[in-house]
C-alpha positions as CSV (number, residue, x, y, z in Angstrom):
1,X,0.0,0.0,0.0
2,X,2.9,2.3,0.5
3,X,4.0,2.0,-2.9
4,X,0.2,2.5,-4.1
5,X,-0.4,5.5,-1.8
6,X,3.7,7.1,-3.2
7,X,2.2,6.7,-6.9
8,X,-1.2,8.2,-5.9
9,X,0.9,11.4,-4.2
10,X,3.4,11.5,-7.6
11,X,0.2,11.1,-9.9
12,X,-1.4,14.3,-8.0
13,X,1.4,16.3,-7.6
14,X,2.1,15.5,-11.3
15,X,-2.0,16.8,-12.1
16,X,-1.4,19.9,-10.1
17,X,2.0,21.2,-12.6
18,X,0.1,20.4,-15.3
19,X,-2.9,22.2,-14.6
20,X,-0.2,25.0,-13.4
21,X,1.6,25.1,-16.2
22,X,-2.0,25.2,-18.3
23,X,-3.3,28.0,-16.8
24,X,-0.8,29.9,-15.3
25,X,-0.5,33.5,-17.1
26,X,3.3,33.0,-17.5
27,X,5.5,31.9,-19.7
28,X,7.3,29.1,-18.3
29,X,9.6,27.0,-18.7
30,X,11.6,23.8,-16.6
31,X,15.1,22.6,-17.3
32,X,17.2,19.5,-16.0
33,X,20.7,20.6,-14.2
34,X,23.2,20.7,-15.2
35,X,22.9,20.2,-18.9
36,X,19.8,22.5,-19.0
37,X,17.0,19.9,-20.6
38,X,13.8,21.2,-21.1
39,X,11.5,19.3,-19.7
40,X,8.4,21.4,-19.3
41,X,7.2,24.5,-20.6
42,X,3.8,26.1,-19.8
43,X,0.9,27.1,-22.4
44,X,1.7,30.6,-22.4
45,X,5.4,30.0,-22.7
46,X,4.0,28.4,-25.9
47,X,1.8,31.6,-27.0
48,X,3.9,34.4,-26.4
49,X,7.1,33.0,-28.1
50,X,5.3,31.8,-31.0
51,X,7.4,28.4,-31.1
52,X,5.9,25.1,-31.9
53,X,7.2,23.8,-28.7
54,X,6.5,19.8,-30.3
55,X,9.5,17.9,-29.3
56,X,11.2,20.7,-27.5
57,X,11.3,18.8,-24.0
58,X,14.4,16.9,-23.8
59,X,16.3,20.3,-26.2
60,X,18.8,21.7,-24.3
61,X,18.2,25.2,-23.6
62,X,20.8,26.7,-25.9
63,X,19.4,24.7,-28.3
64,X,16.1,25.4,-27.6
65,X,14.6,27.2,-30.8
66,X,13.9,30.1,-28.7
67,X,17.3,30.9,-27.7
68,X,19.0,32.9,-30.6
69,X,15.9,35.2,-30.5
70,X,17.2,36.9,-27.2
71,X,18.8,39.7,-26.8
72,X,19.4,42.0,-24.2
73,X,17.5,45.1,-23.9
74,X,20.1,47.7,-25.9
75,X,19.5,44.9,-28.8
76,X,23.0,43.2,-28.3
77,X,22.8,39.1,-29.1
78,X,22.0,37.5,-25.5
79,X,24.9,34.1,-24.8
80,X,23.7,31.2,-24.0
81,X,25.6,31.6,-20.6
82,X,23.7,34.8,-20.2
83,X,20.4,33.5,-20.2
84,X,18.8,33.3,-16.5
85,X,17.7,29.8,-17.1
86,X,21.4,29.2,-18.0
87,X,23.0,31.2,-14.7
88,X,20.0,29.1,-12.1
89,X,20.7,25.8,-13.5
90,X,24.8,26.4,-13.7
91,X,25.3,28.4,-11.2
92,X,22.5,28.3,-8.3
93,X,21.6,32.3,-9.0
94,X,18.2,33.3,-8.8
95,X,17.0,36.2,-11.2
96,X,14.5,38.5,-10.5
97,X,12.7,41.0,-12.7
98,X,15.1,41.2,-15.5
99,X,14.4,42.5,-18.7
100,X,15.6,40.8,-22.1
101,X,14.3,41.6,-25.4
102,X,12.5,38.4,-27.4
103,X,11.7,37.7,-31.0
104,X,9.1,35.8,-31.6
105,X,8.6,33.2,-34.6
106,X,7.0,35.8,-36.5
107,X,9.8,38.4,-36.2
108,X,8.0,40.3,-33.5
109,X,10.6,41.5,-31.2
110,X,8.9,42.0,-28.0
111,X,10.2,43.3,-24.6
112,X,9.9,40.5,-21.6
113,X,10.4,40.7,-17.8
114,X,12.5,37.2,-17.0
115,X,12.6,35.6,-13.4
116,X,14.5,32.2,-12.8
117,X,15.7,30.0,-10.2
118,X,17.4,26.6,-9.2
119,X,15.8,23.8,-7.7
120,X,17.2,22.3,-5.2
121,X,17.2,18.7,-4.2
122,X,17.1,17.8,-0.2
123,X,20.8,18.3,-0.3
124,X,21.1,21.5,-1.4
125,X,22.1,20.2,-4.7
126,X,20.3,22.0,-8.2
127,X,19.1,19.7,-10.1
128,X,16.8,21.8,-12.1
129,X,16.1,25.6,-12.9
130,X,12.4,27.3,-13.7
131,X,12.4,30.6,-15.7
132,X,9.2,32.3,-15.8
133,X,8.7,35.2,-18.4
134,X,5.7,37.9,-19.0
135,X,5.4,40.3,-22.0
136,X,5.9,44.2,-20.9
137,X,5.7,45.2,-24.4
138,X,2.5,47.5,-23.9
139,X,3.9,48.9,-20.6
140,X,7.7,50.0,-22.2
141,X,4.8,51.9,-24.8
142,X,2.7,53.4,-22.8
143,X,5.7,54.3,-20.3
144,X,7.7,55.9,-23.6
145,X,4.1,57.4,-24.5
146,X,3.6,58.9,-21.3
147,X,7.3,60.1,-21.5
148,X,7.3,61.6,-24.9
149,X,4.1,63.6,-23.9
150,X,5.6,64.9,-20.6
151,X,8.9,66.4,-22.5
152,X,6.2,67.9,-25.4
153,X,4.7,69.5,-22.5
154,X,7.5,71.1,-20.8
155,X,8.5,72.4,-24.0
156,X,5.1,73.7,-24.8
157,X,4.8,75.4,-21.6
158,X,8.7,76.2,-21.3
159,X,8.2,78.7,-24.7
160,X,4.7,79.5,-24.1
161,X,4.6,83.4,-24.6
162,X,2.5,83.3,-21.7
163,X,2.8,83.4,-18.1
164,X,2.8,79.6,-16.5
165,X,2.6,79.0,-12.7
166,X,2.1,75.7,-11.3
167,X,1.1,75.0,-7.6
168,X,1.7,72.2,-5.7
169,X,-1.1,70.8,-3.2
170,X,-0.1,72.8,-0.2
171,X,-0.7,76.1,-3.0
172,X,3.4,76.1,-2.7
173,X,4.6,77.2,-6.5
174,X,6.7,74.7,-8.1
175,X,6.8,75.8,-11.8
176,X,7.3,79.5,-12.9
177,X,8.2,80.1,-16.8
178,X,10.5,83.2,-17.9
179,X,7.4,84.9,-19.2
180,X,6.2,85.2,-15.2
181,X,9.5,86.6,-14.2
182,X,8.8,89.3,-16.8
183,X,5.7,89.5,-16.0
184,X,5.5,89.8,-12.3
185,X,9.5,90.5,-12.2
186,X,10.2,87.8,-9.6
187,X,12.8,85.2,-10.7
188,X,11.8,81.3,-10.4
189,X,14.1,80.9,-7.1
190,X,12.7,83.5,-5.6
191,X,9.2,82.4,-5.8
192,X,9.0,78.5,-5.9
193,X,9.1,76.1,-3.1
């Protein structure tokens, strides 16, 4: 019965990572250490990189057909070595919140926030490495977006030909343009703060 009730707990434990790696909004994916096998990846590893991932468990990971798609984020050709999945499963690190640069099978090059880890067997030894992955194209946009229109802004207001005061809150003056000092004959140190 022990051996029935061990197969029952493995069979389980297997049904839960698969429903995990089903439903999960990441992309993830698991690799043997230390040769970095894939073994698992999730469904949305699957839709955001565009990959037929058929046959890809058991690929090393520099091997994978994902990995000459990444770059790091000034657009420079990512190593193999450099990859976090790479520095959990050689090396023990654990990555958080990095950002990388993808390109997807359809030549989309998309920005992605990358996390990894090791695994670690009772020993303290790794003997795997997870790397989960979400897409921040949309927020590097809207935050370039959002940029963009604040520097159009103070350049707008900075040669306005009219007078431009801002207020804090607490009515203390944090913005004065050269068209108030002229106008009121106050300097911008002498009235903000």
């Amino acid at each position: 019965d022990a051996l029935a009730l061990a197969a029952a707990k493995a069979d389980m434990e297997t049904r839960l990572l698969d429903t995990l790696l089903e439903h999960v909004p990441m992309a993830i994916s698991i690799a043997d250490a230390p040769d970095g096998h894939v073994r698992r990846v999730s469904r949305r590893r699957v839709e955001l990189s565009g990959v037929d991932e058929t046959g890809v468990p058991g690929a090393h990971f520099a091997q994978h057909p994902a990995a000459p798609r990444i770059y790091h984020p000034d657009g420079r050709p990512a190593e193999a070595s450099e990859l976090p999945m790479a520095r959990a499963v050689q090396k023990g690190e654990i990555i958080r919140d990095e950002e990388w640069q993808y390109t997807r099978a359809d030549g989309r090059r998309i920005a992605i926030l990358c996390s990894a880890a090791p695994v670690r067997d009772g020993q303290g030894r790794i003997v795997a490495g997870v790397v989960a992955w979400r897409d921040i194209t949309r927020q590097k946009s809207e935050q370039e977006e959002f940029h963009e229109t604040s520097r159009r802004i103070e350049t707008l207001i900075g040669n306005s030909p009219l007078a431009v005061i801002e207020w804090d809150p607490e009515r203390r003056i944090t913005g004065w343009t050269g068209c108030s000092e002229s106008l009121f004959g106050w300097s911008a140190g002498e009235v903000t703060g």
